[in-house]
N, C-alpha and C positions, 0 to 999 in steps of 0.2 A: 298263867293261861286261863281262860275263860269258861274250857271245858266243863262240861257237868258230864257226870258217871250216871249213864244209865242201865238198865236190866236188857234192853229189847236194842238192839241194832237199829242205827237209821234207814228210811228208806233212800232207793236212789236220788230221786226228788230233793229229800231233804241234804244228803249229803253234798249233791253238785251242787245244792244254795250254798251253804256251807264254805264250799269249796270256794266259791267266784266271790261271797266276802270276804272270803280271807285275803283272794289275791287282790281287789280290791285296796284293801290296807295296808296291802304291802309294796304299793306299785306308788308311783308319783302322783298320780290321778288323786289315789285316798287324800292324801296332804295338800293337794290340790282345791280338793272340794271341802276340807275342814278348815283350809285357814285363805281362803282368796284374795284378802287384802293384803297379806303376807306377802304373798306368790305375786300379784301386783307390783308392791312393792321391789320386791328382791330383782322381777325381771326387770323393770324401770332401772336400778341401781346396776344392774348388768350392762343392762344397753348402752350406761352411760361410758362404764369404764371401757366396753369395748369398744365403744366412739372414739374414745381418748386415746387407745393403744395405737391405734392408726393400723390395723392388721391388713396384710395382705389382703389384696382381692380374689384371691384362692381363697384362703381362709377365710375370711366371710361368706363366700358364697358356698362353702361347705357348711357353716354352722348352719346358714339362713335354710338350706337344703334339709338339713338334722333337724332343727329345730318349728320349722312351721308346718311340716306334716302333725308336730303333735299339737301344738296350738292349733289346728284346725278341728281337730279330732274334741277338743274339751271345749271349743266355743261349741260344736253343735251337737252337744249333749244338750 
């Protein structure tokens, strides 16, 4: 862990930055924004297989439902 040990307590300010980095790295987003051509990549190879599967029209229009509220969310970052 990254922690450094200090004498004096953070303040609020510093703690909730703190805090939203962390969750940050710990969320999809972080992985998202470090490796994009990955994430590119892997959605591409997704889309193909589920092309392939032939899924239900239920089931697609669930995932498509799940999935582009957050694609919409990281294009307009």
């Amino acid at each position: 862990m990254d922690r450094v040990p200090s004498s004096q307590p953070l303040s609020v300010e510093e703690a909730k930055t703190r805090l939203r980095e962390a969750a940050e790295r710990a969320s999809p987003t972080g992985y998202v924004r470090q490796h994009p051509v990955e994430t590119v990549g892997l959605a591409l190879v997704a889309g193909l297989l589920a092309g392939r599967t032939r899924l239900p029209s239920t089931t697609a229009v669930m995932l498509a439902e799940q999935l582009l509220p957050l694609i919409i969310r990281q294009v307009g970052r």
